[in-house]
C-alpha positions as CSV (number, residue, x, y, z in Angstrom):
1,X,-17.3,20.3,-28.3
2,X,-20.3,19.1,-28.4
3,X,-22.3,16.3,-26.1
4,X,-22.1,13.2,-27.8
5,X,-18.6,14.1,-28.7
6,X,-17.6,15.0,-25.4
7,X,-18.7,12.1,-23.6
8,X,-16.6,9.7,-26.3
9,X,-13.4,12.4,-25.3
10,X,-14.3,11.2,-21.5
11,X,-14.8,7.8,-22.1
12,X,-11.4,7.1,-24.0
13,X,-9.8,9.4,-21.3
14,X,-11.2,7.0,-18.8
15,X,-10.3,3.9,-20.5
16,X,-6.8,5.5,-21.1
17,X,-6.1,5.8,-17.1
18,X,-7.7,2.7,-15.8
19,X,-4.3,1.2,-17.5
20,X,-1.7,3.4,-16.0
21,X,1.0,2.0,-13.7
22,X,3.7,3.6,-12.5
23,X,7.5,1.6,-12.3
24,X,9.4,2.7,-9.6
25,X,12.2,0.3,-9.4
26,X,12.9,-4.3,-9.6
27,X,14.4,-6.5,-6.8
28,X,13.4,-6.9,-2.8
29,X,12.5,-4.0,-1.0
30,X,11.3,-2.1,-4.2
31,X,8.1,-1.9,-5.5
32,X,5.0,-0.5,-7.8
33,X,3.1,2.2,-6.7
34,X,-0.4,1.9,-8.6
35,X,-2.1,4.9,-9.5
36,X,-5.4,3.6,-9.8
37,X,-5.7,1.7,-6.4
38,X,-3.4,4.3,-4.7
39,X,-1.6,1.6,-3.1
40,X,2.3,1.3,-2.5
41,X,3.3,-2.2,-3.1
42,X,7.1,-3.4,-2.0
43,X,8.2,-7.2,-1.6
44,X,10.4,-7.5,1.3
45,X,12.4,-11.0,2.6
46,X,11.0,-11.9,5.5
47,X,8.9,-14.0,7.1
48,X,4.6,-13.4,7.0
49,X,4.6,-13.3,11.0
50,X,7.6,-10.9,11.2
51,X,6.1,-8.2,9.1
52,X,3.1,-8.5,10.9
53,X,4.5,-7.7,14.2
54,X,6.6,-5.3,12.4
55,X,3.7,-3.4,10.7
56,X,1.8,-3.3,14.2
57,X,5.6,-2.0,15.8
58,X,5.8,0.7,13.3
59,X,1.9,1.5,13.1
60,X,2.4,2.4,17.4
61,X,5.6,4.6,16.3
62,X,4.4,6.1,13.5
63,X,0.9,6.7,16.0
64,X,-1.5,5.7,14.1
65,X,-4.2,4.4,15.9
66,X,-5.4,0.4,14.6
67,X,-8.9,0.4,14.4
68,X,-9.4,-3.5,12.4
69,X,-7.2,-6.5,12.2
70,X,-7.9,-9.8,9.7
71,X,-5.1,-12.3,9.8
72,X,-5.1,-15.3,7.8
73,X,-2.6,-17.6,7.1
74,X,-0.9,-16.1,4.6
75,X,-3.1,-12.9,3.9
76,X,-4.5,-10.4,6.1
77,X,-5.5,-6.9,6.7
78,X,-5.2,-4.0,9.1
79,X,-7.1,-0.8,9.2
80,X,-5.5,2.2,11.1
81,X,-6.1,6.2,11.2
82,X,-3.5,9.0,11.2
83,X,-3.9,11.7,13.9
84,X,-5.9,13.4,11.3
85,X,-8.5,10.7,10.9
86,X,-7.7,9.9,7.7
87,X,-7.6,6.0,7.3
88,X,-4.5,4.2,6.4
89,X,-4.8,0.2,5.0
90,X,-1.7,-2.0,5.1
91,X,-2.3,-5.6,3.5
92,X,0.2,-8.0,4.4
93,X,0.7,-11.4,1.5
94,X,3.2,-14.2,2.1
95,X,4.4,-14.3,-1.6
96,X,6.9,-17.5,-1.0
97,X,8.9,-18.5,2.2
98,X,10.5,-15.5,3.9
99,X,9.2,-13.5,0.7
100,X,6.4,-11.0,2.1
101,X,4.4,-8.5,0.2
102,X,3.6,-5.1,2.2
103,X,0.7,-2.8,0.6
104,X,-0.2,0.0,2.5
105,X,-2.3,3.0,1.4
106,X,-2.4,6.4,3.1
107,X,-5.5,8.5,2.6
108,X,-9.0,7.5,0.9
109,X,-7.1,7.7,-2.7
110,X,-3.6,7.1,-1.3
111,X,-0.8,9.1,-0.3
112,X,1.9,7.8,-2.3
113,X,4.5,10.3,-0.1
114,X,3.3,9.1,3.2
115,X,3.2,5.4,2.1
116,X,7.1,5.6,1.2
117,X,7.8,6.6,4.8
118,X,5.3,4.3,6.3
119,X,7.5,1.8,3.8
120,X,10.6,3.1,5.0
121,X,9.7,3.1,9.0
122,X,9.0,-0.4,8.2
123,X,12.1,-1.4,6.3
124,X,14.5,0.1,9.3
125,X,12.0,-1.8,12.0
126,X,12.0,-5.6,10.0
127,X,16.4,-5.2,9.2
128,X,17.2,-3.5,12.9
């Protein structure tokens, strides 16, 4: 192939991907994982304040050391390591009342393995 021709190939192929989403299931507790941010989104029913405590709780267990918090009112932030250094992000969104989103991405490009049992350590810590 030649150049000119090769960078149109790389520049459909990019606009191609910047589209993708994956579906991995509907309802509370089950969410989108987005390929593109590498973030593992799940809605879950309860309250903003509960799964911020909760997220901290399972943050200790899981030990992952916090290195940043940003709480809002109804939005905020926290920014943790594994033992491995690599950083984790967990975004917390009060969607409506006792209706909280959890996003939390594992890795610089996201570990959509580790986020499911990040999401699942969480799930089993906000319903004990």
């Amino acid at each position: 192939m030649d150049r000119p021709g090769k960078s149109v190939f790389l520049s459909l192929l990019s606009f191609f991907l910047a589209g993708c989403a994956v579906l991995v299931g509907a309802g509370m507790g089950v969410g989108t994982y987005r390929i593109i941010q590498g973030d593992l989104s799940r809605l879950y029913r309860t309250s903003y304040d509960q799964a911020w405590d909760t997220t901290l709780l399972t943050l200790e267990e899981m030990e992952m050391t916090v290195v940043s918090e940003t709480k809002g009112e109804t939005k905020g932030k926290i920014e943790a390591k594994r033992f491995d250094g690599s950083p984790v992000k967990v975004v917390i969104k009060s969607k409506a009342l006792d209706v909280t989103q959890l996003r939390v991405r594992i890795g610089a490009v996201g570990d959509r393995a580790k986020a499911e049992i990040f999401h699942e350590h969480f799930r089993e810590n906000v319903f004990d």
